[in-house]
C-alpha positions in Angstrom: 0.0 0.0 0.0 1.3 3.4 -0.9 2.4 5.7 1.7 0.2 9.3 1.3 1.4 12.2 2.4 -0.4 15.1 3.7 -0.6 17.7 1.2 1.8 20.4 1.5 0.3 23.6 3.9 -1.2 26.3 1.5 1.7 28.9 0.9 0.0 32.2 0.1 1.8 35.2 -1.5 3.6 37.7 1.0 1.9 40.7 0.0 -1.5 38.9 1.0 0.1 38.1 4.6 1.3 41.1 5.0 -2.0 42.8 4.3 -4.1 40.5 6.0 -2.2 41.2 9.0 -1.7 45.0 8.7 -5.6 45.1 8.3 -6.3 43.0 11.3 -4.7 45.0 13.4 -7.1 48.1 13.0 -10.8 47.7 14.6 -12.1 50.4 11.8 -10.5 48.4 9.0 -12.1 45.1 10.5 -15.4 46.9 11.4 -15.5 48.0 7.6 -14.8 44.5 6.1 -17.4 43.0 8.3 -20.0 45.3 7.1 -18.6 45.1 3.3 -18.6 41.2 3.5 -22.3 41.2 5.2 -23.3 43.8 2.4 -22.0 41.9 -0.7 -24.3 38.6 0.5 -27.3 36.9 -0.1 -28.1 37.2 3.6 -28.0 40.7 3.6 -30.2 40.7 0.5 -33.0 38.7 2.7 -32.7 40.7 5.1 -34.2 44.1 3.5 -36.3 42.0 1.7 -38.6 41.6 5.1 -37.5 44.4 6.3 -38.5 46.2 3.6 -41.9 44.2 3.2 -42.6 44.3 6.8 -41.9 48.0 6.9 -44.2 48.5 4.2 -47.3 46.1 5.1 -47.1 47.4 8.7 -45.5 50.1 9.7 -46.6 52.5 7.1 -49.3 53.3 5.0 -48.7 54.6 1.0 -46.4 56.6 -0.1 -43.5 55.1 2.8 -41.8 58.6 3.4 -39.8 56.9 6.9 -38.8 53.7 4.7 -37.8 56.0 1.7 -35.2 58.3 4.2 -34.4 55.2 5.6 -33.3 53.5 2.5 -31.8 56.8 0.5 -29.3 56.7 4.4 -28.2 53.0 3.9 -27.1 53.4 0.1 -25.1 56.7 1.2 -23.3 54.1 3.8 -23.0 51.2 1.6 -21.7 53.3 -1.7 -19.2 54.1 1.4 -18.5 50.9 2.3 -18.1 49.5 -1.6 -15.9 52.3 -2.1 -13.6 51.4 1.4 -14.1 47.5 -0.6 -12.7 49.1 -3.9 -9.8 51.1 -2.3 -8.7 48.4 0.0 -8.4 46.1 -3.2 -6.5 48.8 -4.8 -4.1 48.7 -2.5 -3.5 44.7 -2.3 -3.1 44.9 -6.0 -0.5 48.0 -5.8 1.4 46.4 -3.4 1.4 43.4 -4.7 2.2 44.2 -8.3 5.3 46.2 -6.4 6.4 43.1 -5.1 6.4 40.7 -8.2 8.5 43.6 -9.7 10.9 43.5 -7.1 11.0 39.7 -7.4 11.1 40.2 -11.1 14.1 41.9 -11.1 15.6 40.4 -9.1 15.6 36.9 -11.0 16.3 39.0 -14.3 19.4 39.5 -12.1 20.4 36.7 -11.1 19.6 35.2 -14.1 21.7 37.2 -16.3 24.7 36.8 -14.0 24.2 33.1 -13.9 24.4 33.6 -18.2 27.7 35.2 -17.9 29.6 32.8 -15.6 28.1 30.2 -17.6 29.4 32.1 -21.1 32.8 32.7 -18.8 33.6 28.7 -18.3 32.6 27.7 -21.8 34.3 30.2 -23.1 37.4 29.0 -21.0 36.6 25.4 -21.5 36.4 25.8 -25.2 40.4 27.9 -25.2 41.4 24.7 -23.0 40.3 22.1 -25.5 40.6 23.5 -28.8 44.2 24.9 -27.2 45.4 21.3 -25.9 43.8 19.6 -29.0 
């Protein structure tokens, strides 16, 4: 029977611990990315949707000023939140394309040195044989 191995732990990219951690160590950040994931879900959507029936069955008659103020608010707040949402990503992807670059160049680097030597000995391999020969 084969031996199985556990699968190797997940490695994730640097820039994405780095930012995870840098973002949970601000309450407002994690506040905001509560709210952002609650918003962008299905939950949230049922939610309002008895809210909003409720509201308008029971609480109020036709033409539901309260509910109207009350929903023009929360889209001011959540256009808020989306726009926190949009910025934070911005970021991860800035910092993260700043990274690969660095990495990038790094290999270009060492990869052109690595040329060179390798240029250097055959060159100095090829003057030793065809020299001896």
């Amino acid at each position: 029977m084969p031996r199985l191995h556990p699968p190797p732990p997940l490695r994730e990219h640097p820039v994405v611990t780095r930012f995870r951690e840098k973002r949970a160590e601000h309450p407002q950040l994690r506040i905001a990315d509560a709210i952002t994931s609650f918003a962008g879900s299905m939950p949230f959507v049922y939610v309002h949707v008895v809210v909003f029936a409720g509201w308008m069955l029971f609480v109020e008659k036709s033409p539901w000023p309260t509910l109207t103020l009350v929903v023009s608010l929360e889209s001011i707040f959540l256009s808020t939140f989306i726009m926190i949402g949009q910025n934070r990503a911005s970021a991860f992807q800035q910092e993260k394309a700043d990274h690969d670059f660095l990495e990038q160049e790094t290999e270009l680097k060492n990869n052109t040195e690595l040329t060179r030597e390798i240029h250097k000995l055959t060159t100095e391999l090829h003057r030793r044989v065809i020299g001896q020969g």
